[in-house]
BATIMI-203039 format. One record per residue (C-alpha): y, z, x; residue number from 1. Coordinates in Angstrom, 2 decimals. Each point is the difference from the previous one (the first is absolute). Example, Ala and Ser with C-alpha at 12.3 -4.5 7.8 and 13.67 -1.06 7.14 Angstrom:
// BATIMI-203039
-4.50,7.80,12.30,1
3.44,-0.66,1.37,2
This chain:
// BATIMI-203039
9.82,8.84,-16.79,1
-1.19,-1.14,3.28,2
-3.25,-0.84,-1.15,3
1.01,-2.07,-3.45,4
2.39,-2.17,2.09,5
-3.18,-0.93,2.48,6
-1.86,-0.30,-3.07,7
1.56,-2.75,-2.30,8
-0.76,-3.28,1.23,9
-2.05,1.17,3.23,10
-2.33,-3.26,-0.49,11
3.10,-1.93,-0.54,12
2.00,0.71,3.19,13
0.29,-0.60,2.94,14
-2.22,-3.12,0.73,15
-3.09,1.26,1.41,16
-0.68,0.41,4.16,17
-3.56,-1.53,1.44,18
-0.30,3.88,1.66,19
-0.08,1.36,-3.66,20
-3.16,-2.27,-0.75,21
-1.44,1.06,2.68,22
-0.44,3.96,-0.20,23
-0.42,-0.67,-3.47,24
-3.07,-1.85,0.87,25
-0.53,2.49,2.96,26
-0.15,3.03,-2.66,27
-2.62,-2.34,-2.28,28
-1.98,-0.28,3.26,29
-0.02,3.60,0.58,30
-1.42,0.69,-3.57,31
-2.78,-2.73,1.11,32
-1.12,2.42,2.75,33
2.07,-1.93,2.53,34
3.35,0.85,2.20,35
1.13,-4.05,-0.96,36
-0.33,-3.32,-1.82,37
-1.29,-1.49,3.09,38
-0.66,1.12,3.61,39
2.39,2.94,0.58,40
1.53,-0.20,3.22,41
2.13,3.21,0.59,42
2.77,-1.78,-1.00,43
1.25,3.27,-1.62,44
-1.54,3.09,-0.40,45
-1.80,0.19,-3.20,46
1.38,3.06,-1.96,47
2.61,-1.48,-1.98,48
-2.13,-2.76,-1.39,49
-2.95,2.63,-0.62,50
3.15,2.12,-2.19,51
0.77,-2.99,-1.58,52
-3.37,-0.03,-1.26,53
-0.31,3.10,-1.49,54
3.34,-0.73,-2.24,55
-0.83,-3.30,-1.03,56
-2.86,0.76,-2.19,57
1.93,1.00,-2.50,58
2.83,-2.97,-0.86,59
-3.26,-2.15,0.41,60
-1.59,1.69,-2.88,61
3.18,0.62,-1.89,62
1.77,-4.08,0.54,63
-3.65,-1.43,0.72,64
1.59,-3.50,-1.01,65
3.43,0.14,2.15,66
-0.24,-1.68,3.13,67
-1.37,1.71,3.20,68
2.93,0.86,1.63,69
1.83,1.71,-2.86,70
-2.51,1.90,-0.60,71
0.40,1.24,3.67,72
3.41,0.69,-0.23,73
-0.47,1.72,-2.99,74
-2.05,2.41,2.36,75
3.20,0.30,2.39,76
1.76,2.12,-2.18,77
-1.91,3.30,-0.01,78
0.98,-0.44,3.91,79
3.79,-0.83,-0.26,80
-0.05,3.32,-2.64,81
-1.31,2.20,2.48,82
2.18,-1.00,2.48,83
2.90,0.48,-2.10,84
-1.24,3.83,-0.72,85
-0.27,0.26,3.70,86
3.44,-1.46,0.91,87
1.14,3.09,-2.51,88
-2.08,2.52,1.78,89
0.87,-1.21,3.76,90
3.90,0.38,-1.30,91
-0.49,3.38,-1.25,92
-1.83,1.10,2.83,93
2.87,-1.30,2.37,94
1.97,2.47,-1.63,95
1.81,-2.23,-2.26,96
0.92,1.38,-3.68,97
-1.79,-0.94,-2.94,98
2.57,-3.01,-1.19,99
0.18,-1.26,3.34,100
-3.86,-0.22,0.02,101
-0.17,-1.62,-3.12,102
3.25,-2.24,1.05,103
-2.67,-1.64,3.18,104
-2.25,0.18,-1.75,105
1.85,-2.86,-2.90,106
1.34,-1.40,3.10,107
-3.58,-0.76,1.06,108
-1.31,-0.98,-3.53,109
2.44,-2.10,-1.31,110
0.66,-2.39,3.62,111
-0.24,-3.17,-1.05,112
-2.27,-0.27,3.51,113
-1.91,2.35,-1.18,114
-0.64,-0.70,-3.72,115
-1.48,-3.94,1.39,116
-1.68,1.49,3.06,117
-2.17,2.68,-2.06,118
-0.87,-2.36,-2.29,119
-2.23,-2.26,2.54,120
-2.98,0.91,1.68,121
0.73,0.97,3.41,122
-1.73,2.78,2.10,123
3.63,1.19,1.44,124
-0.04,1.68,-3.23,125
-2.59,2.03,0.34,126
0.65,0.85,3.52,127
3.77,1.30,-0.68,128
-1.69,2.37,-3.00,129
-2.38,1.38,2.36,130
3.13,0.14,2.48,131
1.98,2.10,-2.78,132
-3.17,1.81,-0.28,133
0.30,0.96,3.88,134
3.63,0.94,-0.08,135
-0.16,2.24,-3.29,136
-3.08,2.18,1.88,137
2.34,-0.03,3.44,138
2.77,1.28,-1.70,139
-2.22,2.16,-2.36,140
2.61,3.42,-0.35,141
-3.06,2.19,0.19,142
-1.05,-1.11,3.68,143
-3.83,0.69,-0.92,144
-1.87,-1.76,3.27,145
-2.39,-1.87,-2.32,146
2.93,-1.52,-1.24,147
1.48,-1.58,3.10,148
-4.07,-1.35,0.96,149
0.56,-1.89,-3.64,150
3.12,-1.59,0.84,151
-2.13,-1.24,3.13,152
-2.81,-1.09,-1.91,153
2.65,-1.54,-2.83,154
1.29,-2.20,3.24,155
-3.50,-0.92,0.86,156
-0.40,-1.72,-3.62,157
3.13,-1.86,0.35,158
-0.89,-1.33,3.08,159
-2.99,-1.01,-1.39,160
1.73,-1.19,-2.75,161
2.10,-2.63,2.39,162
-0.17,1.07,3.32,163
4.23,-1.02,0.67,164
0.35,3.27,-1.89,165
-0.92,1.29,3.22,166
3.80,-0.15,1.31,167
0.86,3.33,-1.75,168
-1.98,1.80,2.31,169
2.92,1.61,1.57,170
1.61,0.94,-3.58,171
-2.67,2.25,-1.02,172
-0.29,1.46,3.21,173
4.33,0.82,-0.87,174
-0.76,1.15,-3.31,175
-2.79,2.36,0.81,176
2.01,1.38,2.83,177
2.65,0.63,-2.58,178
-2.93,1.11,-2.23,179
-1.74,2.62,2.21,180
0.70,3.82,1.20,181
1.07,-0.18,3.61,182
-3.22,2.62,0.31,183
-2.52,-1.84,-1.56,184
1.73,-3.73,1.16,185
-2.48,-0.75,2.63,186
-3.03,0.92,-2.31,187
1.81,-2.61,-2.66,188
0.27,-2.75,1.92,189
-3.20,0.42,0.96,190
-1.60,-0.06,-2.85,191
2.04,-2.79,-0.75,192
-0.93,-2.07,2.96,193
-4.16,0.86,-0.93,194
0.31,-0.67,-3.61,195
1.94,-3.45,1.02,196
-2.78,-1.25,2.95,197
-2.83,1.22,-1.83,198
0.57,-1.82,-3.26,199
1.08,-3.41,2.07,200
-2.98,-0.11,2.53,201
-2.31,-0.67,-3.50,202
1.16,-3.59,0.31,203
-0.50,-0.84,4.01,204
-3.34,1.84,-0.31,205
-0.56,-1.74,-3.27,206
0.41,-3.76,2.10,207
-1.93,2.08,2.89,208
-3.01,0.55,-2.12,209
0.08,-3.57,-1.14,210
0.32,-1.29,3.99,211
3.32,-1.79,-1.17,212
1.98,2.45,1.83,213
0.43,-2.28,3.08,214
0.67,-3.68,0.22,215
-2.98,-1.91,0.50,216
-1.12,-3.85,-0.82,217
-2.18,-0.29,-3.46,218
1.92,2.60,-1.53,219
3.22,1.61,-1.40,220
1.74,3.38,1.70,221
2.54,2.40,-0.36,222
1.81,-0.14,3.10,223
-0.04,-3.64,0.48,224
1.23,0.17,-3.70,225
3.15,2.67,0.93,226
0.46,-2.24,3.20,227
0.99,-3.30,-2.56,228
1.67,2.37,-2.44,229
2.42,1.33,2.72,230
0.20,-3.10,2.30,231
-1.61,-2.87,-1.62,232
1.91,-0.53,-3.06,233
2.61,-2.29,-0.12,234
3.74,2.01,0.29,235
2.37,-0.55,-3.13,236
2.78,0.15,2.87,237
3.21,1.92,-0.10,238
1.89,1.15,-3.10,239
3.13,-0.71,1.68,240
-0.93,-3.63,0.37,241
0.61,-2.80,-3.08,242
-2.69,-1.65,-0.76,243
-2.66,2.48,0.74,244
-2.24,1.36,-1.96,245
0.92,3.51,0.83,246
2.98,-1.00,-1.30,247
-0.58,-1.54,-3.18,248
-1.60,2.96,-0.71,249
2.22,2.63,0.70,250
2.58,-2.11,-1.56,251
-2.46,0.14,-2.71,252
0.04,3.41,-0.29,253
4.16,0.34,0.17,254
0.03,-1.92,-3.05,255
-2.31,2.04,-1.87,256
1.58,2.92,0.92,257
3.03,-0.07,2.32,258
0.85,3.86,-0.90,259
-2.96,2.53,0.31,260
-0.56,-2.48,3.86,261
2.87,0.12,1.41,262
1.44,3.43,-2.17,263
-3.22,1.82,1.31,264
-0.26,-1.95,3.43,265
4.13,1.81,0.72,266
-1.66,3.40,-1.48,267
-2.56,0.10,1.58,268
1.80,-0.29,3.88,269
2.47,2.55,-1.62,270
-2.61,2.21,-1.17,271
-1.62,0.39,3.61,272
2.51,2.99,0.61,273
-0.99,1.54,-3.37,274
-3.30,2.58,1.47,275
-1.84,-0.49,-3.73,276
0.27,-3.58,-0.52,277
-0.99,-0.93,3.22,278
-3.31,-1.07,-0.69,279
1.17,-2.14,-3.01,280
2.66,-1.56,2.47,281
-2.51,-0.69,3.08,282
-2.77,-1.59,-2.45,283
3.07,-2.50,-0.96,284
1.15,-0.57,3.50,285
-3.67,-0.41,1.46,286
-0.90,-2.64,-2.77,287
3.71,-1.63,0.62,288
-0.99,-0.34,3.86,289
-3.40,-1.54,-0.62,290
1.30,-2.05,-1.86,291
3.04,-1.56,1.98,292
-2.45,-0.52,2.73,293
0.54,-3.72,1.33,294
-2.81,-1.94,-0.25,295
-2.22,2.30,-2.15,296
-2.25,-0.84,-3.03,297
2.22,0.78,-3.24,298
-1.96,0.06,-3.35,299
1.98,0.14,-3.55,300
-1.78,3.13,-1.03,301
1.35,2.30,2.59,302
3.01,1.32,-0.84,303
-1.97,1.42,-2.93,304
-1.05,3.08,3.32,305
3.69,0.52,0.14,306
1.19,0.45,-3.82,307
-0.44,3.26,-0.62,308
1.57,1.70,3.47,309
3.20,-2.34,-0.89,310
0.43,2.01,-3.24,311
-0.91,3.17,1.13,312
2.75,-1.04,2.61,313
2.41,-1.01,-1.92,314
-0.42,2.76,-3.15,315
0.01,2.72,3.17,316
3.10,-1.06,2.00,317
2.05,-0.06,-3.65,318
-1.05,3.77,-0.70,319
0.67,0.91,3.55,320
3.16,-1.67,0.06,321
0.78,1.29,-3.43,322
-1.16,4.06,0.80,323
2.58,-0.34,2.92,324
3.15,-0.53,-1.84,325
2.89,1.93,0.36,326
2.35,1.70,-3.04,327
-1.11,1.89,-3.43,328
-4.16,-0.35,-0.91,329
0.83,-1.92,-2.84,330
0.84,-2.80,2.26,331
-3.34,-0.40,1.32,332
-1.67,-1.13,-3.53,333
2.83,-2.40,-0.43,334
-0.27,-0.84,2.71,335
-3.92,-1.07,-0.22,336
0.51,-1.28,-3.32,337
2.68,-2.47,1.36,338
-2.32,-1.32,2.37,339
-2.74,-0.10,-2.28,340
2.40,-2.09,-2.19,341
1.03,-1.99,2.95,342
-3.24,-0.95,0.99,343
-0.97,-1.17,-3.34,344
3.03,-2.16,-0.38,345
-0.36,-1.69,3.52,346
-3.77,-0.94,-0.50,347
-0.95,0.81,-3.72,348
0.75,-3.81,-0.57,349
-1.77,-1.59,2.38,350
-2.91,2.38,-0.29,351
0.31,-0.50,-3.99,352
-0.35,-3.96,0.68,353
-2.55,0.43,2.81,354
-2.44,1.70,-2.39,355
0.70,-1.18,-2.98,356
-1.00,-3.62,1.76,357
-3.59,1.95,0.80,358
-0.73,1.06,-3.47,359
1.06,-3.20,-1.60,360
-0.93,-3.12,2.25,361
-2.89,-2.02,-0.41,362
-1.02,-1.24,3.16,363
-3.39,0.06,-0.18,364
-1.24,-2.09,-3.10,365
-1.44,-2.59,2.54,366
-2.66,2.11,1.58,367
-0.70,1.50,-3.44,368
-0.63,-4.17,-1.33,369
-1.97,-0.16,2.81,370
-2.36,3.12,-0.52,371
-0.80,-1.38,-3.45,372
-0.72,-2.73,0.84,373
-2.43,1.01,2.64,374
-1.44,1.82,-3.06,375
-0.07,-2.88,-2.45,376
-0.57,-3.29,1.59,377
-3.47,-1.47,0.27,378
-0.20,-0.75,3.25,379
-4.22,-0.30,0.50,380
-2.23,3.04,1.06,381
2.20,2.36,1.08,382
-3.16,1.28,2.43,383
0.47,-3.19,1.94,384
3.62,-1.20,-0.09,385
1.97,1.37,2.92,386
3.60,-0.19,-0.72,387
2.73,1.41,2.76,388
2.73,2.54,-1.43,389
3.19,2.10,1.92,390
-1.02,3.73,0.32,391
2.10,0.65,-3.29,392
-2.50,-2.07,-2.44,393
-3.21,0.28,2.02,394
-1.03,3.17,-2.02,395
0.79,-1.80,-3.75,396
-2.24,-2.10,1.31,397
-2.41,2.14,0.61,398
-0.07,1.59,-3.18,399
0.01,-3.79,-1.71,400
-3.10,-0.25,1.71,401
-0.13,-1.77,3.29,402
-2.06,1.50,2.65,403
1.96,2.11,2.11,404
0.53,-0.77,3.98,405
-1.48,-3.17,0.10,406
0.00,-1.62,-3.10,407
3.97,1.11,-0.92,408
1.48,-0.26,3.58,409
3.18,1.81,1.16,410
1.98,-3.05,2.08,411
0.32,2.45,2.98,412
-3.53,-0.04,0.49,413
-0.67,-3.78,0.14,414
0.33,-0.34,3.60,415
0.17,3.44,1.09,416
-3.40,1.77,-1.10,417
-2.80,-0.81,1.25,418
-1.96,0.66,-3.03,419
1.47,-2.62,-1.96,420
0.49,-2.60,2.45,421
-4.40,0.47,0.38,422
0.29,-0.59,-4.14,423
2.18,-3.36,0.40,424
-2.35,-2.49,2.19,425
2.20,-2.81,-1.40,426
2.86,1.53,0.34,427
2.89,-0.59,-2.49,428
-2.82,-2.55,-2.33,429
-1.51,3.57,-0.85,430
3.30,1.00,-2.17,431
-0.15,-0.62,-3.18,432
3.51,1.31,-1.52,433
3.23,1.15,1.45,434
2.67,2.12,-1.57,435
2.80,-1.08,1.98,436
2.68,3.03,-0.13,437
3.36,0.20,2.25,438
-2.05,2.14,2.65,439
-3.02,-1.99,0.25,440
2.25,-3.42,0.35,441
2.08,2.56,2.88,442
-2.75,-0.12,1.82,443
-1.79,-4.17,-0.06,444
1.72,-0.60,3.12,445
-1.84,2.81,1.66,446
-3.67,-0.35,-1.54,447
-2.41,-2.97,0.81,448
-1.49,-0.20,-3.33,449
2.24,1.06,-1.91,450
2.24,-3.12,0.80,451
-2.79,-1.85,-0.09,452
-0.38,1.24,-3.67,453
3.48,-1.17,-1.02,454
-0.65,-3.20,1.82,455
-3.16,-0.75,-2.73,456
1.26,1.84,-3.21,457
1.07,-1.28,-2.97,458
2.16,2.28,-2.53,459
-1.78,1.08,-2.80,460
2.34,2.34,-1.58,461
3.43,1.36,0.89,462
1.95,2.97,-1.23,463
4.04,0.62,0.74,464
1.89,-2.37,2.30,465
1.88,0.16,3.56,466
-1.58,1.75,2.92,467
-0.78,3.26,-2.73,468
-2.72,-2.11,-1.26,469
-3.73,0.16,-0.45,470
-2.66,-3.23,0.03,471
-3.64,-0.15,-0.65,472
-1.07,-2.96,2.26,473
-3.47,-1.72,-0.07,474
-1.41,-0.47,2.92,475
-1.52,-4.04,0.50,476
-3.15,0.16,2.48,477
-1.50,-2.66,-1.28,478
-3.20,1.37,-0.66,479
């Protein structure tokens, strides 16, 4: 069920994000024999891009005429299935009983967070399946050794999925302390800590290799990389404070789903004193602290890390709540059925609304105008023109048949790589065409040429209206 309600309408909704356009384009890259569309700068580590690229072979050959970055969401869903499986195993193997297991695991599936966040192309989802991965072999029942060096080498690939994954650290070191025989513990955690360090040194000797470990002029690095990523970035302040972008966010996320937040966010401080669902309730807490920070970086994608621990949080805490009744044992299955009941009645509704919006909106039908029309329109020798696109339709155009990198430019890279700024000797009178979406016009005020574009352009064709809007603009460089 989980899977149909991502699948209906998944190129239709929710208007797509600049980031998804750019793995997407990442994963084509790595199928070209390179780690990205342009000069890869550590800005993550590669893994989750390189997954992405072994999945996305297929909807391409499947869809071959839907736009780009359906086809890549189409890919997302063997990953959100998984996960679901997972979120069933975890429960079980936190001792919960088979309908409580399959309870999270709807609670997970059927999140109206959930349902639009699996749908896009974001590498927190394939960090929190290797993350699952990590916590089923910690909490494996039969406490084999190999098992415990997986779960360390599962946490490797989600940090090298997206490194923030890294904050959980301390919640598989709970759950394979739970996991382990007090005799063989030390051996565990061990072989834990070697399969984990092992598997993550590939990427610092990987940028050692390269001599892009260490920052340097005339070249990228990986520490002068993690020093922006962790200090450099701009903060989206505090999610206490209006106006924010922490806090349009998080308010964000209340909207889409006030109950499994704030219902798992209570369970989960509850569930502390509750020995088996302690690691479910730290992973919540942990992400929760990050993530009130003041002053921090914020992204939309990552309360997607902490969606599965708030329902194994809140599916745990009702059974253990449940199992401890008082009075005859009949009680206690009326007692679970009542809340089931309850639970459905308090946010079956909004849920119901919620995903039902998902699977029938069409938000999207300006990006797919504009992919045809990169596919139709004459627009001279497509080896020549160079035409600037958002990450989203920078692949479509691609496959329409501009030359990739410098001939069909991601806006980011106007001003900021090196390699195309060599390419533009006249600057902005080396554009040809711009297709003007909301996140390239977000960001005019902050790119030389690219306002310098919109200051010589000319409309050529426009599809929707308002600030959701896409137009193809001519660029006038006389001669």
């Amino acid at each position: 069920m989980g899977i149909l309600v991502r699948a209906f309408g998944i190129g239709n909704f929710p208007f797509p994000n600049d980031d998804e356009g750019t793995y997407l384009a990442q994963a084509w890259a790595v199928r070209q024999g390179e780690l990205a569309h342009y000069t890869y700068w550590y800005d993550h580590p590669p893994l989750g891009w390189i997954q992405l690229a072994g999945l996305s072979w297929l909807p391409e050959w499947l869809a071959p005429d839907l736009p780009a970055y359906v086809q890549g969401r189409i890919a997302m869903l063997p990953v959100a299935a998984a996960a679901m499986v997972l979120v069933y195993v975890i429960a079980r193997r936190l001792g919960l009983a088979r309908p409580t297991a399959a309870a999270a695991t709807l609670l997970y599936a059927l999140s109206p967070l959930a349902v639009v966040l699996h749908r896009q192309i974001y590498l927190d989802n394939f960090a929190v399946l290797w993350v699952l991965v990590a916590v089923a072999f910690a909490l494996s029942p039969r406490r084999h050794l190999w098992h415990h060096v997986a779960a360390g080498i599962a946490l490797a690939l989600a940090v090298l999925s997206k490194e923030t994954i890294a904050v959980l650290l301390p919640v598989l070191v709970v759950a394979l302390w739970q996991g382990s025989h007090p005799s063989t513990r030390k051996f565990s955690l061990a072989g834990f800590g070697s399969g984990f360090v092992l598997t993550v040194l590939f990427y610092p000797l990987y940028a050692l290799l390269k001599g892009e470990l260490l920052p340097g002029s005339g070249h990228v690095s990986l520490l002068g990389t993690l020093k922006f990523q962790l200090g450099g970035r701009e903060g989206s302040g505090s999610v206490f404070q209006d106006g924010t972008d922490a806090h349009r966010l998080f308010t964000d996320w209340l909207d889409r789903d006030p109950y499994l937040l704030i219902g798992g966010a209570v369970a989960a401080v509850c569930a502390l004193a509750v020995r088996r669902l302690r690691p479910a309730a730290l992973a919540v807490l942990v992400l929760a602290l990050v993530a009130l920070r003041p002053g921090g970086y914020l992204p939309q994608m990552y309360i997607v890390q902490a969606l599965p621990f708030l329902a194994l949080t809140v599916a745990g805490l009702a059974e253990t709540l449940v199992t401890r009744l008082p009075g005859r044992p009949r009680l206690r299955p009326a007692a679970a059925v009542a809340a089931l009941a309850g639970a459905a009645l308090l946010a079956g509704p909004h849920w119901y609304e919620r995903d039902r919006t998902a699977t029938t909106a069409d938000d999207t039908g300006v990006y797919h105008d504009a992919s045809r029309w990169l596919h139709d329109t004459d627009t001279g020798d497509r080896a020549t023109v160079r035409i600037v696109t958002d990450g989203v339709l920078w692949l479509d155009a691609v496959d329409a048949g501009y030359r990739p990198g410098t001939g069909v430019i991601w806006h980011y890279k106007l001003d900021q790589d090196p390699a195309v700024t060599k390419t533009l000797p006249h600057g902005w009178k080396d554009i040809d065409y711009v297709v003007s979406t909301p996140a390239l016009r977000g960001e005019r005020e902050h790119l030389p040429t690219l306002r310098d574009l919109f200051a010589h352009a000319t409309p050529v064709a426009t599809f929707g209206e308002g600030g959701g809007r896409i137009d193809i603009l001519r660029i006038h460089n006389d001669g």
